[in-house]
C-alpha positions in Angstrom: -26.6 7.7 -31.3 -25.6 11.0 -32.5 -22.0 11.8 -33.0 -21.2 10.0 -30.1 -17.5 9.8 -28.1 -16.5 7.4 -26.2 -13.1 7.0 -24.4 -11.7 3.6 -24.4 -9.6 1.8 -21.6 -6.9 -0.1 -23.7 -4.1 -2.6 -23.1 -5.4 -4.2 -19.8 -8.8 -4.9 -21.2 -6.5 -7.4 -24.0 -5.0 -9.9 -21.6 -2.0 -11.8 -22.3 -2.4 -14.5 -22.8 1.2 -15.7 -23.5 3.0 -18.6 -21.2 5.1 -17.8 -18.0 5.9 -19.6 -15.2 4.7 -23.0 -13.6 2.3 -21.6 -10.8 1.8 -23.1 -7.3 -0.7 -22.8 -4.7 -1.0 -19.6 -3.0 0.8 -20.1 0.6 0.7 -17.4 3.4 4.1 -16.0 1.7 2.8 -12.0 1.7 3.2 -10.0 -1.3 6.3 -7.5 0.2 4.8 -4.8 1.2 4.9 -0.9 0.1 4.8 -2.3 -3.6 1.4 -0.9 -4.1 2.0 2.3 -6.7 -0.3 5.4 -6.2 -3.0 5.6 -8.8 -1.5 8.3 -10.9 -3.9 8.2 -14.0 -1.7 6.2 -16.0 -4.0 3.6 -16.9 -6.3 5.6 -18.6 -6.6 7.3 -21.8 -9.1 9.8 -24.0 -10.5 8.6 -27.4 -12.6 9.1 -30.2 -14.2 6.0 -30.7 -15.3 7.1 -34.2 -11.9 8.2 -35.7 -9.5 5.9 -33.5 -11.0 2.3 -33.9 -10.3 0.0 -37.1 -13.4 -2.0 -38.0 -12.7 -4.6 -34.9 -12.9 -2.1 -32.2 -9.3 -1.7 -31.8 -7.5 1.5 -31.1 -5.2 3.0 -33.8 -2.5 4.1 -32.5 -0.5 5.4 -29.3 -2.9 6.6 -26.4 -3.0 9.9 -25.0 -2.5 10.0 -21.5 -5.5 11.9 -20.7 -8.3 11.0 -17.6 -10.6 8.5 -18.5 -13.8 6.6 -17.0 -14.7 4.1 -19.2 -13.7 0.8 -19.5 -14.3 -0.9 -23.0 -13.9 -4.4 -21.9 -16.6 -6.0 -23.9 -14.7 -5.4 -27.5 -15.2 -9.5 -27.5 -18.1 -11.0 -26.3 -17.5 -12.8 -22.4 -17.6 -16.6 -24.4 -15.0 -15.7 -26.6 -12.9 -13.7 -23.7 -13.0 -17.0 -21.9 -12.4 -19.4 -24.6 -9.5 -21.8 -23.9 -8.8 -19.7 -20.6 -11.3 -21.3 -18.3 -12.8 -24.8 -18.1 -16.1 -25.5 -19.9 -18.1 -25.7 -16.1 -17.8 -22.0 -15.7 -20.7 -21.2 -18.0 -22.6 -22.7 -14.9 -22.4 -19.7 -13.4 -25.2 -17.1 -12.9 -23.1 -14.4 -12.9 -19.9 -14.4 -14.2 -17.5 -11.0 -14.1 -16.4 -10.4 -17.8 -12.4 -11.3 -17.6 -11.1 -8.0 -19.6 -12.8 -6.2 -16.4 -11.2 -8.1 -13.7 -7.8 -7.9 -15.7 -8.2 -4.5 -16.3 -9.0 -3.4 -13.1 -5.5 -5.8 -12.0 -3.3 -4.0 -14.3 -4.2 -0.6 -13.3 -4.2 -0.9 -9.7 -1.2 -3.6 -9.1 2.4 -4.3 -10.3 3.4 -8.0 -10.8 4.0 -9.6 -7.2 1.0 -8.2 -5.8 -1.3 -9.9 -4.0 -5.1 -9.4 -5.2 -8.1 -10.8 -3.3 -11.7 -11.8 -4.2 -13.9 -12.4 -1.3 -16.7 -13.7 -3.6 -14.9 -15.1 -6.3 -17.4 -17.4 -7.5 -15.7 -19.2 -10.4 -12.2 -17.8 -9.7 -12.5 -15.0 -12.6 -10.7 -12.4 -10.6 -8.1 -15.2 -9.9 -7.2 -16.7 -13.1 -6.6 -12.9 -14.7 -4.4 -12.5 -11.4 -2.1 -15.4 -11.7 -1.9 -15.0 -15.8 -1.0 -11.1 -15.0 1.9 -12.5 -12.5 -0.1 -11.7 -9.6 -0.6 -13.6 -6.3 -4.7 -14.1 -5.5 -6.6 -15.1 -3.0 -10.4 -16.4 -3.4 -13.2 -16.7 -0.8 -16.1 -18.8 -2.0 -19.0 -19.4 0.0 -20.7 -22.3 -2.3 -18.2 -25.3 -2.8 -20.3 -26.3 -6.3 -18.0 -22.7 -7.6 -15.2 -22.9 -5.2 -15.0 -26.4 -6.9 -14.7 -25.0 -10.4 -12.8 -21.7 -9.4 -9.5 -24.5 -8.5 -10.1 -26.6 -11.6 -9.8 -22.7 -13.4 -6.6 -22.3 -11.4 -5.1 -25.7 -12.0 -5.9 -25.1 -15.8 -4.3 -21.5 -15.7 -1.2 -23.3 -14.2 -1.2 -25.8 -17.1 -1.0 -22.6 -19.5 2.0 -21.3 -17.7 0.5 -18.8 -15.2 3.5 -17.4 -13.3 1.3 -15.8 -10.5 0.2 -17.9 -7.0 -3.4 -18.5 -5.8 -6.0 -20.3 -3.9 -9.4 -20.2 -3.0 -11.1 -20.8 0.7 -14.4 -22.5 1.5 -16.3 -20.3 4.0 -18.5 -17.2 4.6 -16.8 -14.3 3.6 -18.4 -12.0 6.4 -16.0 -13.6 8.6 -13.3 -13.0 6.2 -10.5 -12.3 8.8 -11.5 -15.6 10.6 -10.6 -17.1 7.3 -7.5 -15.8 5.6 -3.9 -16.7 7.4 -3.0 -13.9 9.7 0.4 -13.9 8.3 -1.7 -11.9 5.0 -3.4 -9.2 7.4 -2.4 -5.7 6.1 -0.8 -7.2 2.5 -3.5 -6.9 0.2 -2.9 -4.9 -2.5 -6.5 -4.8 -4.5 -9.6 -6.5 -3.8 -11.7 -7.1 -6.9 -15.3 -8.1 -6.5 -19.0 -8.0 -7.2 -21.9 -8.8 -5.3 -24.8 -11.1 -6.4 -27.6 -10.2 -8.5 -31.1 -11.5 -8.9 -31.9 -13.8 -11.7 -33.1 -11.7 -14.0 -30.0 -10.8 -15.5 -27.7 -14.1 -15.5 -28.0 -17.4 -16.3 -27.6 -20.2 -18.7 -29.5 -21.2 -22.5 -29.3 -24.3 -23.8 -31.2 -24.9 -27.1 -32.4 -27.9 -29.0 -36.0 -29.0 -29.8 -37.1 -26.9 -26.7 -35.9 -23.8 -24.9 -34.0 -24.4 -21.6 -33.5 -21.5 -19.1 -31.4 -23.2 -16.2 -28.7 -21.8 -13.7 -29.6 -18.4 -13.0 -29.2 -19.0 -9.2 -27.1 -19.5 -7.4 -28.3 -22.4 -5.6 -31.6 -24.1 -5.2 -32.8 -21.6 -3.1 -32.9 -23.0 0.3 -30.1 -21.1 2.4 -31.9 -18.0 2.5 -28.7 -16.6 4.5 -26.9 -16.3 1.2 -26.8 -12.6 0.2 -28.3 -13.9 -3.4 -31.6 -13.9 -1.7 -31.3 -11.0 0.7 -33.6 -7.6 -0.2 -31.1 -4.7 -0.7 -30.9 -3.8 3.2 -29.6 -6.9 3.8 -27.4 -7.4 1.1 -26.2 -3.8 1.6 -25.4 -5.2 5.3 -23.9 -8.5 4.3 -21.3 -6.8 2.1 -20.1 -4.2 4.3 -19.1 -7.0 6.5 -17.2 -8.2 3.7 -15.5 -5.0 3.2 -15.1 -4.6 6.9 -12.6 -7.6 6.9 -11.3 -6.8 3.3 -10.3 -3.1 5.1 -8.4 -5.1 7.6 -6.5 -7.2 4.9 -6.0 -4.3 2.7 -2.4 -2.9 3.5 -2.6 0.7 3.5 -3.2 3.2 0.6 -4.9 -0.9 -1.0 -8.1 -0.6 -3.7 -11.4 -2.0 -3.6 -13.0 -2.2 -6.8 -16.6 -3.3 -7.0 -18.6 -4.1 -10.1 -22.8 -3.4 -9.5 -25.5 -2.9 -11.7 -29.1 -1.2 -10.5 -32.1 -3.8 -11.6 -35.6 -3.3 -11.4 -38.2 -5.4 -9.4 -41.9 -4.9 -9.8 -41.1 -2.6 -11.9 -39.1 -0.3 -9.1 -35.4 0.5 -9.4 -32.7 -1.4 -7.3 -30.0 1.2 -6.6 -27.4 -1.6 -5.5 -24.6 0.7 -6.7 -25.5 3.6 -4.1 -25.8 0.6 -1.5 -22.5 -0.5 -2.8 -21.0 3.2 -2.1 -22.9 3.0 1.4 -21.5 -0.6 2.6 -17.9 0.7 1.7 -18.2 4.2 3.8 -19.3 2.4 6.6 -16.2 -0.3 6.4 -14.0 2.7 6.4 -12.9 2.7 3.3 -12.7 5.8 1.0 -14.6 6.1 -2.4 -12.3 7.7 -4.9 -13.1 6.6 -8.4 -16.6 6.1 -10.1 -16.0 4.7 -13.5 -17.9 2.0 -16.3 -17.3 -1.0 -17.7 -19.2 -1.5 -20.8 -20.6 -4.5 -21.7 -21.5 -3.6 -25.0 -18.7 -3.6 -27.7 -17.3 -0.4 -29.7 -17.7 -0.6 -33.5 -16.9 2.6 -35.5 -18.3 5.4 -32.5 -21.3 3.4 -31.6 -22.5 0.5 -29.1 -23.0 -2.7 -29.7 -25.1 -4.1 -27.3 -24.1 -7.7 -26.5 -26.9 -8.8 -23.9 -27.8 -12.2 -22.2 -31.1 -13.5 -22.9 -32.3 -12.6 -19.6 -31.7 -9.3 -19.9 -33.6 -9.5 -23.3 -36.1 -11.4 -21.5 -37.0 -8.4 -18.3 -36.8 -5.6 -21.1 -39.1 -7.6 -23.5 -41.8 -7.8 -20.7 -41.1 -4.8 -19.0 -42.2 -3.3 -22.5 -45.3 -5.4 -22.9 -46.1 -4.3 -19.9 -45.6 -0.6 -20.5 -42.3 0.3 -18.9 -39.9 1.8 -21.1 -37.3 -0.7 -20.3 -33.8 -0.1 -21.9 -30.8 -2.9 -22.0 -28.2 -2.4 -19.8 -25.0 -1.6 -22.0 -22.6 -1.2 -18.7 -21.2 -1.7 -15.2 -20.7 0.2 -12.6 -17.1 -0.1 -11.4 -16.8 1.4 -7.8 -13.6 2.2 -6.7 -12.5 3.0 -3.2 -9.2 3.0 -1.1 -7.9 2.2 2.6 -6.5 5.3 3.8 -2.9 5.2 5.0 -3.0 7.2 7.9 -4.3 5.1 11.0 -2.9 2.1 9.7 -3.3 0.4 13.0 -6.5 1.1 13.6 -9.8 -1.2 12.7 -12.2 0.3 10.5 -16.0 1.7 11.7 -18.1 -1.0 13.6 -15.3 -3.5 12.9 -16.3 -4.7 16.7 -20.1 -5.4 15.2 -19.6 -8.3 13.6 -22.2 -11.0 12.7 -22.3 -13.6 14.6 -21.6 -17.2 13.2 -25.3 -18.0 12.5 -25.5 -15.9 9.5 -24.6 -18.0 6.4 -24.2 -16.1 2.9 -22.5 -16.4 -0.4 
């Protein structure tokens, strides 16, 4: 890389880790409402990556207060980030959200008290970084083998001193409202989330005297209803009816930050973030932001790729095959808001709901 700059996203992207309060299980007690602050720019600053990190990847310092767009929230790798912070199940996951992105993305769009939701919160990432942050959260989790693990996170966060409140609900998130106490409608502060990839770029290695590639799906396969196995039409579909019922928890002016990636299949590229962008317009709610998380690390200007092995694993055969293949050194972090005019009214197509046949993740 030549000369390169790169801003970095600091403070959030550290989470404390330090002890608060004992925790409890999130009850339908509402976050107060109006406590939401208007994104002012605060949470970001400008930086030569070359002249402003020490060896580690930290930045030297006071930040400018200066526009930014990337996130660096792979300066550790995601073992390390959750070492000690989440039970040793979690790895079981096929995709797990890096913590330094879901904590980020909580310190720049809440203030302690708020109430943050994840309506596919798989392992309860979002929620841990929420209640260590002194946050409220709220988990929907369509599979009970990571809504299972998602409360032993919780119930370990609480044992470090957690001060914030959550809890996660079995059920299909497309029928979110059906879900979630009514007494929460309208007090959402920020929705963090990301929808399901294919298993080319998660999973689980073990080593020993052979090579073991295991859990990179999210179930055996079977329910084909779950949005893990949808083609990008219907996944697109499946998570505008999330958003739909997100837009009617949000309270007004509330964020929406999604994490995608594009992939390629056969070859062809997945645009899931532009289907992302699509499923959020027609929920009602209003794209605003467009930034990255990296996933690779920042060492004196330049990346440090930190990929899984089945990332390694598509670009390696996608080469040998004669695609020029590159590894994927970020996230997408799309960023939209419920607009606070209208606040009484449902957003587009609310009344076209799926019916209670459909089954997804």
């Amino acid at each position: 890389m030549a000369e390169p700059r790169t801003a970095l996203a600091t403070g959030p992207d550290e989470p404390d880790h330090t002890a608060g309060r004992q925790a409890n299980d999130h009850t339908s007690d509402p976050a107060p409402a109006g406590r939401h602050r208007t994104y002012d720019g605060q949470h970001r600053v400008t930086r030569s990556a070359a002249a402003d990190t020490d060896p580690d990847g930290h930045v030297r310092g006071d930040p400018a207060p200066e526009r930014l767009t990337v996130w660096a929230t792979a300066q550790q790798t995601g073992p390390v980030q959750r070492r000690g912070r989440y039970v040793p199940d979690s790895v079981q996951h096929p995709a797990r959200m890096l913590p330094a992105i879901a904590a980020h993305a909580i310190a720049a769009y809440t203030q302690p008290g708020d109430l943050v939701l994840d309506p596919m919160c798989g392992i309860g990432t979002t929620l841990v970084e929420a209640v260590h942050a002194g946050r409220d959260a709220l988990g929907i989790e369509y599979e009970s083998r990571w809504s299972d693990i998602a409360d032993a996170n919780l119930r370990h966060a609480r044992t470090q001193g957690a001060s914030g409140r959550a809890g996660v609900i079995r059920g299909d998130a497309t029928d979110i409202v059906s879900l979630v106490p009514a007494a929460l409608t309208g007090q959402v502060a920020l929705v963090v989330t990301s929808p399901p990839y294919g298993p080319t770029v998660h999973g689980l290695v073990r080593t020993g005297d052979e090579l073991d590639i295991r859990d990179n799906r999210y179930n055996d396969g079977t329910d084909r209803g779950n949005l893990a196995y949808r083609d990008l039409t219907g996944l697109a579909d499946g998570f505008a009816d999330i958003l739909r019922g997100c837009h009617t928890l949000l309270r007004p002016g509330g964020t929406v930050v999604v994490t995608a990636r594009p992939w390629r299949k056969n070859g062809e590229l997945v645009d899931l973030p532009s289907a992302v962008i699509g499923a959020g317009v027609r929920a009602g709610l209003v794209p605003t932001e467009r930034c990255v998380a990296l996933l690779a690390a920042v060492r004196h200007g330049r990346l440090v790729a930190r990929p899984s092995f089945f990332q390694l694993q598509s670009v390696r055969k996608a080469r040998a095959a004669g695609t020029p293949m590159h590894l994927i050194a970020h996230e997408d972090v799309l960023i939209f808001t419920k607009p606070s005019r209208n606040t009484h009214a449902g957003p587009p197509g609310a009344s076209s709901t799926s019916d209670g046949s459909r089954r997804r993740r």
